[in-house]
C-alpha positions, 0 to 999 in steps of 0.5 A, a space after each residue: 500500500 505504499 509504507 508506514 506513510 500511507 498507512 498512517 494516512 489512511 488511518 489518519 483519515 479513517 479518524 477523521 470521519 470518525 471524528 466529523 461524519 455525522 452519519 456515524 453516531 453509533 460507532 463513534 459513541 463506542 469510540 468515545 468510551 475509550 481513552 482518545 490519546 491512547 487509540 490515536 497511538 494504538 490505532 496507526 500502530 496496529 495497522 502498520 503491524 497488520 499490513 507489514 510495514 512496522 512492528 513497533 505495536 508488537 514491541 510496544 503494546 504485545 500481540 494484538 489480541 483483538 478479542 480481548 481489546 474489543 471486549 466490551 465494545 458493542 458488535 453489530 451491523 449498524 456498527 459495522 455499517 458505521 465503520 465500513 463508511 469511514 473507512 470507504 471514505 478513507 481509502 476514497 481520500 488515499 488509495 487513487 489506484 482504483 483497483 486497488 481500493 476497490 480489493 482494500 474496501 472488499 478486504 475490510 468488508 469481510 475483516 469487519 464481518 468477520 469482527 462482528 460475527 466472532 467477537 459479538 456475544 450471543 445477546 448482540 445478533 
């Protein structure tokens, strides 16, 4: 995708419609329950390790772990919806290679499914 500098990009912007879309309500209330300052720092962090440009998460924070970290957090499809739309609109203001977006969006469409199937408890569906 182009290094530590586009993927700090893309999640760069990704924050930002989290920050300022109004259509996102539902998960940016989830968002606001965490402490800001440490997942504006955690959140590039992870995607550098996730797609192979840096490995300072693992040496600064441990495995990933993303069940444990998402535990709490609520797991549906209009969180889902909510996250897809940022980040759509992410890669929409990043990635100008059209085909590759198009493979980026579908990879994290089945990435946030995938989320919401295995780490939503049975209350959740």
């Amino acid at each position: 995708m182009g290094g530590v500098v586009a993927v700090d990009a893309l999640t760069s912007r990704f924050l930002h419609h989290l920050h300022h879309d109004p259509d996102v309500a539902d998960l940016r209330a989830e968002h606001q329950r965490f402490d800001a300052a440490r997942f504006t720092e955690r959140f590039p962090a992870f995607f550098r390790l996730w797609f192979g440009v840096d490995e300072a998460y693992s040496q600064q924070f441990g495995p990933p772990r993303l069940r444990a970290r998402h535990d709490g957090v609520r797991m549906d499809s209009v969180v889902l919806h909510d996250w897809l739309r940022c980040m759509g609109r992410a890669l929409d203001d990043v990635v100008v290679d059209e085909a590759l977006r198009e493979e980026m969006r579908a990879f994290f469409h089945g990435v946030a499914l995938h989320a919401v199937e295995a780490f939503a408890t049975p209350s959740d569906s």
